[in-house]
Structure formats: structure tokens, C-alpha cells
ZAFI-470586 format. One line per 3 residues: their letters; for each residue x, y, z of N, C-alpha, C. Coordinates in steps of 0.02 Angstrom, whole numbers, plus 50000, padded with zeros to 5 digits. Layout:
a) X,Y,Z,X,Y,Z,X,Y,Z | ...
***
This chain:
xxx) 50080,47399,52630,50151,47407,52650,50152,47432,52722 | 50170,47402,52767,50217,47412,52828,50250,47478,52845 | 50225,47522,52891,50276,47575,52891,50318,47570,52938
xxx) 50403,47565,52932,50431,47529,52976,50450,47603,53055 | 50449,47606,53093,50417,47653,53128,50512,47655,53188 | 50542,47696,53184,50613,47699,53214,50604,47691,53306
xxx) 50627,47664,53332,50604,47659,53422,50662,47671,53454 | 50651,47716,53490,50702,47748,53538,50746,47690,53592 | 50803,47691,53592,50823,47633,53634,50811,47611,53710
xxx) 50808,47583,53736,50763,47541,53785,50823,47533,53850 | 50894,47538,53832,50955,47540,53875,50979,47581,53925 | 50952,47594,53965,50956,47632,54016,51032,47684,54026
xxx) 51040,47743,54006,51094,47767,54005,51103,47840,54068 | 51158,47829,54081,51186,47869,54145,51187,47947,54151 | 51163,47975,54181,51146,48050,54162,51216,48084,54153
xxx) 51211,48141,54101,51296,48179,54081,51312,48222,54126 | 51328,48254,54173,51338,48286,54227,51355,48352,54179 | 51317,48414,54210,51321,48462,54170,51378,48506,54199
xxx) 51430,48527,54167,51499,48564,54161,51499,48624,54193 | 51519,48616,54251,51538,48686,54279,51575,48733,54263 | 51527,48809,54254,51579,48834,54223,51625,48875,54265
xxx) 51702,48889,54232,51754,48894,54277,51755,48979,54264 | 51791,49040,54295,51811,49088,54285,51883,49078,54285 | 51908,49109,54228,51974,49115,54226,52010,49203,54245
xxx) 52047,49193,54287,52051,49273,54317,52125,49281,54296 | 52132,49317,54248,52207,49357,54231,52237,49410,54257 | 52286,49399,54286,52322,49461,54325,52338,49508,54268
xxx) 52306,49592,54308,52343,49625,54275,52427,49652,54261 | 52421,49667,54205,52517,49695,54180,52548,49727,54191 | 52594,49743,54211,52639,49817,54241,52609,49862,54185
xxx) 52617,49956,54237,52594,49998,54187,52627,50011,54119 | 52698,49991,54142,52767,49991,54067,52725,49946,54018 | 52715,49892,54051,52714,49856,53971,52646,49874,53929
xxx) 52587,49895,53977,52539,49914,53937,52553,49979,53890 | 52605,50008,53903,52620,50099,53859,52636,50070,53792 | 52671,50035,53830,52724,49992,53750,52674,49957,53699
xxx) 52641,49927,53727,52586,49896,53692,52537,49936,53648 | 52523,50005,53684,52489,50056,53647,52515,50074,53586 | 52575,50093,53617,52623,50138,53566,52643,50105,53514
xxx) 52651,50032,53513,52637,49983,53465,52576,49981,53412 | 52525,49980,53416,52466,49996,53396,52463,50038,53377 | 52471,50101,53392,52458,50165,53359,52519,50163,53320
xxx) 52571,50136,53300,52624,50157,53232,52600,50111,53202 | 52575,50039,53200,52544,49995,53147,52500,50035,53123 | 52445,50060,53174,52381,50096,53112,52409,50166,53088
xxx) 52443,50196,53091,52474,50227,53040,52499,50210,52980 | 52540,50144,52995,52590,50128,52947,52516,50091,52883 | 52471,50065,52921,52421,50053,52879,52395,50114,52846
xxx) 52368,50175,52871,52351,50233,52832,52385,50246,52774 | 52454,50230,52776,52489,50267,52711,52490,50225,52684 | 52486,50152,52672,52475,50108,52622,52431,50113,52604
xxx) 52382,50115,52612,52311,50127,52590,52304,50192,52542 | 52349,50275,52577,52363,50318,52532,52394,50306,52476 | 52439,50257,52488,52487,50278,52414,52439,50215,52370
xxx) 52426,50172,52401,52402,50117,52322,52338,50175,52293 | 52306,50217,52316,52252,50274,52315,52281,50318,52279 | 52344,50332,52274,52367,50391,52238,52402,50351,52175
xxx) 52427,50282,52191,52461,50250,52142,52362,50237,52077 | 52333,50218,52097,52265,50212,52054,52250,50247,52014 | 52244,50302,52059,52226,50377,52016,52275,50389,51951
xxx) 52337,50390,51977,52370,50404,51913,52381,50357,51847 | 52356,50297,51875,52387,50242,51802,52307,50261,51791 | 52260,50254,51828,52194,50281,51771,52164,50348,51769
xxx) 52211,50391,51764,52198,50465,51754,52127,50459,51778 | 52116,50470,51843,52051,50480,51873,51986,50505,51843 | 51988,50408,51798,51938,50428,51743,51878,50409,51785
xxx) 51799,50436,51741,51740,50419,51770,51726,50352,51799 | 51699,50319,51835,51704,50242,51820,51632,50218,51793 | 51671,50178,51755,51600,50140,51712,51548,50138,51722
xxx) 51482,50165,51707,51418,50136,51749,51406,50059,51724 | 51344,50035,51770,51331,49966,51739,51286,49965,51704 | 51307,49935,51635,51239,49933,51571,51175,49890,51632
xxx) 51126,49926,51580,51068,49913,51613,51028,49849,51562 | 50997,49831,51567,50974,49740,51541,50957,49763,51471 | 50962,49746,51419,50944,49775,51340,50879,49773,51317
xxx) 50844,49841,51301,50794,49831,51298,50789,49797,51227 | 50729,49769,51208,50729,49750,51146,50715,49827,51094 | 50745,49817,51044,50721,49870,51002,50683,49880,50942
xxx) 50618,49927,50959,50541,49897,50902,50570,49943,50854 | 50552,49913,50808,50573,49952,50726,50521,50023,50727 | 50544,50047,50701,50461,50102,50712,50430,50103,50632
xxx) 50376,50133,50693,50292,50111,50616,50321,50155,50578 | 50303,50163,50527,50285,50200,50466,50231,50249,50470 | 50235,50320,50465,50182,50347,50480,50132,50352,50431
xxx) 50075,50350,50441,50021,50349,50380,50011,50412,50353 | 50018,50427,50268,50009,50503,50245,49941,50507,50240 | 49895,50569,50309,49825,50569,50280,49805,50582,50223
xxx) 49754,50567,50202,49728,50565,50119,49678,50602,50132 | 49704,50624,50061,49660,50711,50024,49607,50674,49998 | 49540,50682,50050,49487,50664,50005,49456,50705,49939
xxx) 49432,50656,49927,49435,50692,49864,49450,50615,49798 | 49451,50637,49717,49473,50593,49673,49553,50579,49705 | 49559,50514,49691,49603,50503,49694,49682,50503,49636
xxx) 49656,50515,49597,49713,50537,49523,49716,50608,49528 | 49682,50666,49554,49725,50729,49558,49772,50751,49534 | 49821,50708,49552,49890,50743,49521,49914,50734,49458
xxx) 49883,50701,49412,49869,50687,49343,49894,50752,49315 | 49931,50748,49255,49960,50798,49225,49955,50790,49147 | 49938,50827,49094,49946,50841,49034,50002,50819,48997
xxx) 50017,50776,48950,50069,50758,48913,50141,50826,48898 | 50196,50832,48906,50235,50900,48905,50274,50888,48816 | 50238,50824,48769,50255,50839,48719,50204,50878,48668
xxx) 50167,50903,48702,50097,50930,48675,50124,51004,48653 | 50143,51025,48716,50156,51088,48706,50242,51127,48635 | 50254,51049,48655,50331,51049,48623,50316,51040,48558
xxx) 50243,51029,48522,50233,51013,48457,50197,51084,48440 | 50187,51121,48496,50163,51196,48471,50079,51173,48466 | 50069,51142,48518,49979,51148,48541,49985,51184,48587
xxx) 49912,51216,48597,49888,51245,48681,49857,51177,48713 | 49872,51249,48768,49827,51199,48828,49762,51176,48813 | 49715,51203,48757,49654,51192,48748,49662,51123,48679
xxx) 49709,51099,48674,49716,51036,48627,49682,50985,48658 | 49658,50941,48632,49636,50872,48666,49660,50824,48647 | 49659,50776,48704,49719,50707,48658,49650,50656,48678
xxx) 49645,50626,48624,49570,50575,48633,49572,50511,48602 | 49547,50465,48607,49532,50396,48554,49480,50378,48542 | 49418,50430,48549,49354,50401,48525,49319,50455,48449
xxx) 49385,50448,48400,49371,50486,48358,49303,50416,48312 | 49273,50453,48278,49222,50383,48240,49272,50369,48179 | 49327,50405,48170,49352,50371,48076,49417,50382,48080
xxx) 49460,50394,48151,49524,50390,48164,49544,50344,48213 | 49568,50298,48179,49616,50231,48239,49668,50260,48276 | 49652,50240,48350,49700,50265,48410,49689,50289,48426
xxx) 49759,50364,48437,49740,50425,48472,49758,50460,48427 | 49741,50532,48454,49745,50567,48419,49762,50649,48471 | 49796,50708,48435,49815,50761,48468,49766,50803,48436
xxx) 49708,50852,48468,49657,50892,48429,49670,50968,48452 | 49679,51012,48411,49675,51095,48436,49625,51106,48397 | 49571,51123,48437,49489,51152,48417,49522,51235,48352
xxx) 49472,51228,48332,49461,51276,48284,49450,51339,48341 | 49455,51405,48320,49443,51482,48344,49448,51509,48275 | 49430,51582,48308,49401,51612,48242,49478,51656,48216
xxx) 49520,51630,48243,49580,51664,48188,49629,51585,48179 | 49597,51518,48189,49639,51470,48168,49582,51433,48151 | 49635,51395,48117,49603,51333,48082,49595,51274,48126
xxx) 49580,51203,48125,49590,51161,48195,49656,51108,48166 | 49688,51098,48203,49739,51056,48187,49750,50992,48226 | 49758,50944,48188,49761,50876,48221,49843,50850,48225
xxx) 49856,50819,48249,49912,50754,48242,49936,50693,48287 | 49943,50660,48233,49947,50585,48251,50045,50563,48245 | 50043,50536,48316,50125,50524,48305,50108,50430,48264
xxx) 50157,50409,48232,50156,50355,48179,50139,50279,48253 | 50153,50296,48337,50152,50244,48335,50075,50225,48360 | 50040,50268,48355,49979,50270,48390,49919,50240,48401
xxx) 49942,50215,48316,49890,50167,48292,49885,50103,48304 | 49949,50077,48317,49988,50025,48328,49935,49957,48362 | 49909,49967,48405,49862,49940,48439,49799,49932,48438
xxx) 49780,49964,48356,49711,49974,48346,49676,50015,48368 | 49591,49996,48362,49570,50065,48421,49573,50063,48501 | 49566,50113,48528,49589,50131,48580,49533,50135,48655
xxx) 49544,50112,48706,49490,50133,48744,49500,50205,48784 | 49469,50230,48846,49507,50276,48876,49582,50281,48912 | 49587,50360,48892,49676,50365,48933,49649,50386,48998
xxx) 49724,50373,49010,49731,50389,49114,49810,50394,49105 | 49804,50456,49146,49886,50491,49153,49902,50500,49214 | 49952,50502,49219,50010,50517,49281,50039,50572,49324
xxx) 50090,50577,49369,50094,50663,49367,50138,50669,49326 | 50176,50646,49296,50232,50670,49251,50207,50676,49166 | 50136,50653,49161,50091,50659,49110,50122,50610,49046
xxx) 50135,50565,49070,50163,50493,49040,50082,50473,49025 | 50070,50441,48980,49986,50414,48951,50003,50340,48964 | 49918,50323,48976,49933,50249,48971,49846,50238,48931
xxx) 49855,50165,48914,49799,50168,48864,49780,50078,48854 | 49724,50057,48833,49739,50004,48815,49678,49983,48765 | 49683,49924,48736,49635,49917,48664,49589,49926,48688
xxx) 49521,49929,48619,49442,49934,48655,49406,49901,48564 | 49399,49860,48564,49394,49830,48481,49306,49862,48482 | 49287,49870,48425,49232,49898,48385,49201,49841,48365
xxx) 49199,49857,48288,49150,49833,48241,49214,49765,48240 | 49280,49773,48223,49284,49718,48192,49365,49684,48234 | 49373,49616,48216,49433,49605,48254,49495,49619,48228
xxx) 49490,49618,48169,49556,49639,48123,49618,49683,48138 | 49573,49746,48164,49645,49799,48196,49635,49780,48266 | 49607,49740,48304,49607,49723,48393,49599,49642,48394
xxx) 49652,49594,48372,49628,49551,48383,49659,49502,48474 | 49577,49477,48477,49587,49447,48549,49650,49447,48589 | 49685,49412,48567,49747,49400,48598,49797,49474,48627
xxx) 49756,49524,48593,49800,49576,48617,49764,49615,48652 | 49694,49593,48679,49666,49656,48721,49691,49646,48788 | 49735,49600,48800,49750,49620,48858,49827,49644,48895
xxx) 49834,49684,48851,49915,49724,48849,49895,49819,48879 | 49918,49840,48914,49930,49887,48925,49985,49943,48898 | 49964,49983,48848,50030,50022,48809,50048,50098,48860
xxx) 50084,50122,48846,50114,50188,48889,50133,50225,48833 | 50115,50304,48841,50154,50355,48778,50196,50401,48844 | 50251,50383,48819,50299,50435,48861,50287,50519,48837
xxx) 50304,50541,48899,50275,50631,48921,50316,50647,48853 | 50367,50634,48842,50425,50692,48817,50425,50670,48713 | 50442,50597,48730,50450,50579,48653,50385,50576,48625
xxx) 50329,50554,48668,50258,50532,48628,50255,50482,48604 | 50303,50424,48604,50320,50360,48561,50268,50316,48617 | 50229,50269,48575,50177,50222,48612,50222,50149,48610
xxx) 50219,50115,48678,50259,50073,48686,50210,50008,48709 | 50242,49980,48725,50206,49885,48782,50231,49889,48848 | 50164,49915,48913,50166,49947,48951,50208,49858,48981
xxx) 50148,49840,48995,50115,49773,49024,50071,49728,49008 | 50081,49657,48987,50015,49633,48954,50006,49570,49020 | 49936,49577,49033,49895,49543,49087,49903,49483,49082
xxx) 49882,49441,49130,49885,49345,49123,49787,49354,49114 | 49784,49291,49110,49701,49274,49082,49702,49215,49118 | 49660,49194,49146,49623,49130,49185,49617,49076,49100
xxx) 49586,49119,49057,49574,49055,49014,49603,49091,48950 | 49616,49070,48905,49629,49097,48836,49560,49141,48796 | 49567,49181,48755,49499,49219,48719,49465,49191,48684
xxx) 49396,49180,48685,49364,49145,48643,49289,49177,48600 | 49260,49139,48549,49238,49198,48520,49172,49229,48523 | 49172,49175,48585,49099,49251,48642,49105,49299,48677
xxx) 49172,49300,48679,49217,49376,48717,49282,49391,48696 | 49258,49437,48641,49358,49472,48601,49362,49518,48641 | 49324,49533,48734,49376,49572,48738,49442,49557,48810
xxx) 49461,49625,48822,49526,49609,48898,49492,49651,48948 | 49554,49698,48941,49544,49773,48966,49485,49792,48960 | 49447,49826,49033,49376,49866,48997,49393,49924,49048
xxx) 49426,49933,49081,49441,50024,49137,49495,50022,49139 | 49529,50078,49167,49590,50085,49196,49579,50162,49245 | 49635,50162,49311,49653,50198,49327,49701,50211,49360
xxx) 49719,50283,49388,49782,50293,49419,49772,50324,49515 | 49816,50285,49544,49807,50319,49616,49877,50345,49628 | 49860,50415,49650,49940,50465,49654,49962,50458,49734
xxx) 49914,50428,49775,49942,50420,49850,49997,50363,49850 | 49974,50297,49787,50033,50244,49800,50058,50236,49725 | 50058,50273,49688,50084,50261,49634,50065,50198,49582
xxx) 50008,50192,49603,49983,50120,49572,49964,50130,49504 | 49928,50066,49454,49883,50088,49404,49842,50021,49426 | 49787,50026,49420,49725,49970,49425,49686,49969,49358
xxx) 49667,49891,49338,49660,49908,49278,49605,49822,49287 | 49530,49835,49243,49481,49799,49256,49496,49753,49194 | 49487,49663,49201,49499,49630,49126,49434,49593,49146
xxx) 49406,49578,49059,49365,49497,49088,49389,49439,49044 | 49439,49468,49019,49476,49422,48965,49488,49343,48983 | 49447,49309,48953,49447,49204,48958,49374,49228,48995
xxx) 49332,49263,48993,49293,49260,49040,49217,49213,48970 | 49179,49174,48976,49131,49164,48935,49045,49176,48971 | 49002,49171,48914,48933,49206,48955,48927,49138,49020
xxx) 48945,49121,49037,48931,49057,49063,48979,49029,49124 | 49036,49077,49108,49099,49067,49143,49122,49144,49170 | 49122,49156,49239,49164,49220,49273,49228,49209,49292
xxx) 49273,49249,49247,49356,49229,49265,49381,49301,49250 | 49369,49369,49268,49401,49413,49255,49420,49434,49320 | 49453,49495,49334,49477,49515,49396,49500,49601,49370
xxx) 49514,49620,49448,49561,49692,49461,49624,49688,49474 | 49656,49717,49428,49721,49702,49444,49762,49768,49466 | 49795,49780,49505,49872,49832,49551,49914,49806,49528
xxx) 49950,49867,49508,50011,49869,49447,50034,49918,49499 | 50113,49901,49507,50151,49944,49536,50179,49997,49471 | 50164,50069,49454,50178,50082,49396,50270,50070,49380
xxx) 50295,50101,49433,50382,50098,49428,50418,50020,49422 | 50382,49999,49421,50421,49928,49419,50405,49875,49364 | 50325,49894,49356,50285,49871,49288,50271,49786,49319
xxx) 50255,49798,49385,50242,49708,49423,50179,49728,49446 | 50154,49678,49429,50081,49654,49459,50081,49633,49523 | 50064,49683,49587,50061,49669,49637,50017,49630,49676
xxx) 49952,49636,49655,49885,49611,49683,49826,49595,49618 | 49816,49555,49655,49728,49539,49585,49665,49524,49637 | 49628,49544,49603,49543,49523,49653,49486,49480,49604
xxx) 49497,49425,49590,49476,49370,49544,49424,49349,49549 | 49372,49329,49492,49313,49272,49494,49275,49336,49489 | 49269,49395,49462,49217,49442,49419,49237,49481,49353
xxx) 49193,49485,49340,49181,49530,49272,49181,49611,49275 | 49225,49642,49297,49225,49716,49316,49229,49744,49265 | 49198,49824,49249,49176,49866,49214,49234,49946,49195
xxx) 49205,49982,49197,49226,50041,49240,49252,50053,49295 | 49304,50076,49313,49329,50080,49382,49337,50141,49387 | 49359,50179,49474,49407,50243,49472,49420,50235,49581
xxx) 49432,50274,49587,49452,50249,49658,49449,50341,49701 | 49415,50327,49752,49376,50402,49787,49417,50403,49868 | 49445,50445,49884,49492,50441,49948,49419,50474,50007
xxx) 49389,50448,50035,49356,50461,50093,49388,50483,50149 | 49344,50515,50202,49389,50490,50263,49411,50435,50292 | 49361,50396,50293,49401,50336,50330,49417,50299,50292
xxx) 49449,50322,50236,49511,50251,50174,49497,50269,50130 | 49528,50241,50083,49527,50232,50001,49482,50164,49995 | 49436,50202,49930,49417,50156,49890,49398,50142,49846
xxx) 49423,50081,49798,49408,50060,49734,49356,50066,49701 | 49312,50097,49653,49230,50078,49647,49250,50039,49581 | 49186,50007,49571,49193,49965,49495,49133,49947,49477
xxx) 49124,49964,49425,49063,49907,49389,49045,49843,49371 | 49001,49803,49363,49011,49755,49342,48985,49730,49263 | 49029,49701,49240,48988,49672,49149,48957,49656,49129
xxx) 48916,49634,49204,48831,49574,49193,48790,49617,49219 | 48800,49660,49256,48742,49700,49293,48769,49754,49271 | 48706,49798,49319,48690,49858,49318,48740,49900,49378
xxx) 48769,49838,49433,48773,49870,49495,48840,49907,49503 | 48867,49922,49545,48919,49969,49546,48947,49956,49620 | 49003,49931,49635,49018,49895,49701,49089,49951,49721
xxx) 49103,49929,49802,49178,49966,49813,49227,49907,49855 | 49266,49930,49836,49334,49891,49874,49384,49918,49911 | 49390,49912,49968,49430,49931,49998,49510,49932,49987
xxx) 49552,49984,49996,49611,49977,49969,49659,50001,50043 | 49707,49982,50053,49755,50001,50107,49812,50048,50092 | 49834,50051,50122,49885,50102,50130,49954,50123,50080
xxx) 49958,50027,50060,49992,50023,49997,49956,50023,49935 | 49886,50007,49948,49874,50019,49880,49818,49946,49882 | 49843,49900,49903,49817,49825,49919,49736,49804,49930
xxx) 49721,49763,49889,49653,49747,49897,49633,49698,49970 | 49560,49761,50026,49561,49735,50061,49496,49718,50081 | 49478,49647,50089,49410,49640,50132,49362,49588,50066
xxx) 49284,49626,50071,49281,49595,50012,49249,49648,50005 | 49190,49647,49924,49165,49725,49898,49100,49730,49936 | 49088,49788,49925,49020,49802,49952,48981,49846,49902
xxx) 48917,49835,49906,48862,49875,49835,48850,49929,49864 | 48876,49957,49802,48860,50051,49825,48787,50064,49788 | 48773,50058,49722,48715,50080,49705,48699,50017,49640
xxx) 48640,50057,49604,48611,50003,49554,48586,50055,49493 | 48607,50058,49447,48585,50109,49374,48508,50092,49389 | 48477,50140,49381,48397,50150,49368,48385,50090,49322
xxx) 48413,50104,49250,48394,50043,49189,48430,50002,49199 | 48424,49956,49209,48472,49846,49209,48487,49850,49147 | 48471,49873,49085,48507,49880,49024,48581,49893,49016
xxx) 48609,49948,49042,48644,49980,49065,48676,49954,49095 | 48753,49963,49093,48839,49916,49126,48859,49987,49140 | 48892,50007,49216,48949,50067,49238,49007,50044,49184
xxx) 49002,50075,49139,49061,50074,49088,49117,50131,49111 | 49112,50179,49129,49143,50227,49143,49120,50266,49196 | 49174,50280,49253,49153,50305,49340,49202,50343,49361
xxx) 49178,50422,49359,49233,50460,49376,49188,50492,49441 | 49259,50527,49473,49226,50575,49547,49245,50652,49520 | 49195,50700,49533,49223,50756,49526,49238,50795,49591
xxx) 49271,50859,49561,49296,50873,49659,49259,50910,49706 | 49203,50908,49691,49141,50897,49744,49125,50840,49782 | 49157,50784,49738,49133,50712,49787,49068,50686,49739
xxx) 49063,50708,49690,48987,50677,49642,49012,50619,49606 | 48990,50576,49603,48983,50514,49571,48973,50498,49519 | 48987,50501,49458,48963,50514,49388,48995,50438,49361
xxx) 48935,50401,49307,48929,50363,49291,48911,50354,49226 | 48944,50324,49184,48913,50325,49102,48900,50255,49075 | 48834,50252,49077,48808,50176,49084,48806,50151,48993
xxx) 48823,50105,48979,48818,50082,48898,48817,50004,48905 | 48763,50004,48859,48756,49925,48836,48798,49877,48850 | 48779,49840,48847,48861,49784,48839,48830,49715,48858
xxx) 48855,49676,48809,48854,49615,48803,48901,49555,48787 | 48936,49588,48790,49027,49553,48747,49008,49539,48667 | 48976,49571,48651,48993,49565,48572,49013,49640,48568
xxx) 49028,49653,48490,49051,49691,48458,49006,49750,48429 | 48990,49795,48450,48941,49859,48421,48966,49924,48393 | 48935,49941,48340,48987,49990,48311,48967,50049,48360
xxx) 49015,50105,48354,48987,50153,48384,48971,50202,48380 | 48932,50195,48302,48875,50261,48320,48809,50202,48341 | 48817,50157,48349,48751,50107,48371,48732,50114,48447
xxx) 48817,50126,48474,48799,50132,48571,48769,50165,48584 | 48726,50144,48627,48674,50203,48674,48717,50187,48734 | 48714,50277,48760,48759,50275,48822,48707,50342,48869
xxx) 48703,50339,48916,48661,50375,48968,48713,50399,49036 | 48710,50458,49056,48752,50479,49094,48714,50491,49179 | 48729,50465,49201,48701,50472,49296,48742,50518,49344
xxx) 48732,50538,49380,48759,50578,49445,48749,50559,49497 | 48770,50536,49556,48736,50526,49610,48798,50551,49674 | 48750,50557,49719,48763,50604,49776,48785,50557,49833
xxx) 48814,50568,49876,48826,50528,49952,48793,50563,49990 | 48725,50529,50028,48700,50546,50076,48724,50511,50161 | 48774,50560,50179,48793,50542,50242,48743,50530,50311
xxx) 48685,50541,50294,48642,50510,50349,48599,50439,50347 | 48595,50414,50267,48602,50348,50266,48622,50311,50233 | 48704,50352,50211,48753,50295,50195,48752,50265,50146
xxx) 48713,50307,50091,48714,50289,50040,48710,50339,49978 | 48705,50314,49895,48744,50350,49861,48657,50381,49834 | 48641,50438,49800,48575,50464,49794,48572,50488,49716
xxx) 48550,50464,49676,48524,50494,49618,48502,50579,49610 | 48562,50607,49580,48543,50675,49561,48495,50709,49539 | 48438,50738,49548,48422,50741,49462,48425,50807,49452
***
């Protein structure tokens, strides 16, 4: 392409003669008319001053010589604010666990025990030990039994019970379909109710009558966590951990695809966390839990029972921070129980390598 290129014209043109400039000289004015002229001027800018006063005084008064507006400044956006985190009392995490208040209302002491691992009484049961000016006295409220036998309780602060099946020798008073219900005995009446009953990956079958095998309570979020392996077969892992909001009776969270044992949950410094056993092993894992309560991350192995025989059936903290473990057989069948062999462990946290230490 051609760039077409503009050319100055070629026509010879006549130079513009540059403009002389002229002075124009004005005679001055008689001295009269310049006075007049003054004196003119000076009553206009007066007469301007007081217009200017009065619309100034007229302002003021129709707006009562209010402040004047400042100018909004650009909007900041506005952040919701955090939530502050309540530090946690290391230590067990159920602490605030409280004693049933219909105990006392039936005329027991404090030294009564409320239990379900009687060998020839179904459920629970209310026990005042014998002394040497009483006799020992038992009682059973009518609904107690209701559910067959019983595994361990875990209470609340308002000392509300919660409980759930644990079948024996036979299926008759625990059958399958109901180990996986959670019952509640209210603090005041003692009446045993249907807390919550769990979902199952698969239906029960008859290489595993059972659900429920732990439960516990955390008083920082009001939770209950509670271990099932219910649909689980020797061949098939389908149980999980489940977070129960207790006040609402909703299943908030599950942690799926194991066979968990024993549970209880230990507030460290740096977090809460879940411990649990498992149904096939020996081992004993932790889970991280958040702020609400929420399962976080994945588990990590805290220790391993001396004997592989041996399942963490039961895992409490005492308030030293000791680790206590009650290891029992288990196979998903049915064993009576004076047949269980059960062995009790302790173990220690050694903070220089981070791991948990066999007492002896």
C-alpha cells in the first residue's frame, strides 16, 4: 500500500505585511467628573455589602444556625466479627457430668451406684452398698429393662443418662434390629425413653447382632458421639462415629468405612480429640475435633495393646491426663459374661516423643 504523502502548494503567494501597531491616546477628564465617578463606586459597593448581609442574616435564621453537614465518607464494608474461641480445659473432656437428681429423690446417697453390668439383672439398675448399720438396697424403675441388657452409661451436666443395648449370650432380649437406638433416662422422672436410633450402611446380619459399641459426652459443645459397626460383616467395614447434637437429637457429622470400639475424647492444648478403638485390632487411633465439635482431618495411631487379642473396648482419661484402657475379646459373636476376659492398661503421654507410654 502506497502512503499517500500531503505536498505543500507550489503557488507562489504574496507576503502578509505585518500590522502596525497603533497607540491610542485618551484625553484625560475634568477633575468634576472623575469625583462623581468615585463617589459612584463607593455607594454601589456598599449597597453590595448589605445585600450580601441580609441574605447572611436571612440564612441563619430559616436554618437556625445549624452545624452543616459533614460529607459521608466512602462506606466501609462491614466484616461480621469472629466468634471468639472458648479456651479448653485440658483435661477429660465430660467433666461436667453430673449424677442423676432422681437418685437422691428416691432417698439414696451419694454412695449409690447406678450400673448395667449386673450378671442376673437386665438393664440398669440403682445400688446403695451395704454398711454396717444398713442393709444394701437396690431399685429398678419398670422402664429399664425395656431394651434388654445394657452397655455403658454416659451422663450430662444436668445428669440426664444415656445408654444403649450391649446383647450377651442371647438375642431374644437385644434383638439386632435394635442395637442401634440410643435410649435417655431423664434426671428428674427416671423414665427410660428412645433417645435416637442410628442409620446402618447395611441391614444386621447374623455375623454381627451388634450396633452401638461406646458412647460419649463432650461438655465444651454439647455433643454425644457414639461408635456403631452395625451392617458391618467379617469381610465387610461399614461402621462409623457418629456427632449427635444432644439438644436437638440431629446427627450432625459421621466418620465412615471403620469398625470403632471404645471411644472418649481428651481436650489437649492444641485441640480436642476424639480417641477410639478399633473392632479388628488391637490399635487405638485419634481424631481431631473442632471447635463445634466436627470431625477433622483424618485419624492418627496413638498406641497398640501389648496382646493383638485384645479390642480398646473401653477408654477413659483420668484428671491427671492417664490413659486407661480396658481391652476384651471380641469377635462379633456373642460371649457370656462371666466367659470375658478383660485386662486393664494405663498409659502415659510422653511429651518428648510424642507418644503414649505403657505404665507399669
Amino acid at each position: 500500500m502506497k502512503k499517500t504523502k500531503n505536498k505543500a502548494s507550489r503557488t507562489a503567494q504574496q507576503p502578509t505585511p505585518k500590522p502596525t501597531a497603533v497607540r491610542l491616546s485618551t484625553p484625560n477628564p475634568p477633575v468634576a467628573a472623575r469625583e462623581r465617578r468615585s463617589n459612584r463606586l463607593v455607594w454601589l459597593s456598599g449597597l453590595c455589602l448589605l445585600v450580601v448581609l441580609a441574605v447572611g442574616v436571612y440564612y441563619a435564621l430559616n436554618n437556625g444556625l445549624a452545624a452543616p453537614t459533614p460529607t459521608p465518607l466512602p462506606a466501609t464494608p462491614t466484616v461480621a466479627p469472629t466468634a471468639t474461641a472458648v479456651p479448653l480445659v485440658v483435661g477429660p473432656a465430660n467433666a461436667c457430668r453430673r449424677h442423676p437428681r432422681f437418685a437422691p429423690q428416691l432417698g439414696f446417697s451419694v454412695q449409690a451406684v447406678l450400673a448395667t453390668n449386673f450378671t442376673d439383672i437386665k438393664g440398669m439398675g440403682l445400688l446403695e452398698p451395704a454398711t454396717e448399720t444398713a442393709e444394701a438396697r437396690f431399685y429398678q424403675d419398670p422402664t429399664w429393662d425395656d431394651a434388654g441388657w445394657l452397655g455403658h452409661l454416659t451422663f450430662d451436666p444436668q445428669g440426664n443418662v444415656y445408654v444403649f443395648p450391649a446383647p450377651r449370650v442371647s438375642l431374644v432380649d437385644n434383638p439386632p434390629e435394635r442395637q442401634n437406638t440410643i435410649y435417655s433416662v431423664d434426671t428428674d422422672s427416671g423414665m427410660m425413653t428412645t433417645f435416637i436410633t442410628l442409620t446402618a450402611a447395611a441391614p444386621p446380619s447374623p455375623e454381627n447382632p451388634f450396633g452401638i459399641m461406646g458412647m460419649t459426652y463432650d461438655c465444651d459443645t454439647d455433643s454425644l458421639y457414639a461408635s456403631t459397626v452395625s451392617g458391618s460383616t467379617r469381610a465387610q467395614e461399614v461402621g462409623k462415629l457418629v456427632h449427635i447434637n444432644r439438644t436437638t437429637r440431629e446427627i450432625v457429622g459421621e466418620y465412615t468405612g471403620i469398625d470403632p470400639y471404645g471411644i472418649a475424647i481428651y481436650n489437649h492444648p492444641t485441640g480436642k480429640r476424639l480417641y477410639f478403638g478399633l473392632a479388628r485390632t488391637s490399635e487405638v487411633y485419634s481424631l481431631a475435633l473442632d471447635a463445634t465439635g466436627a470431625f477433622v482431618g483424618d485419624p492418627q495411631l496413638e498406641l497398640t495393646l501389648p496382646d493383638p487379642t485384645f479390642k480398646a473396648w473401653r477408654i477413659t482419661f483420668d484428671a491427671d491426663g492417664a490413659l486407661q484402657v480396658r481391652g476384651l475379646e471380641f469377635d462379633y459373636n456373642l460371649i457370656a459374661t462371666s466367659d470375658n476376659k478383660e485386662v486393664a492398661y494405663t498409659f502415659r503421654y510422653d511429651a518428648a516423643t510424642s507418644t503414649w507410654q505403657l505404665s507399669q
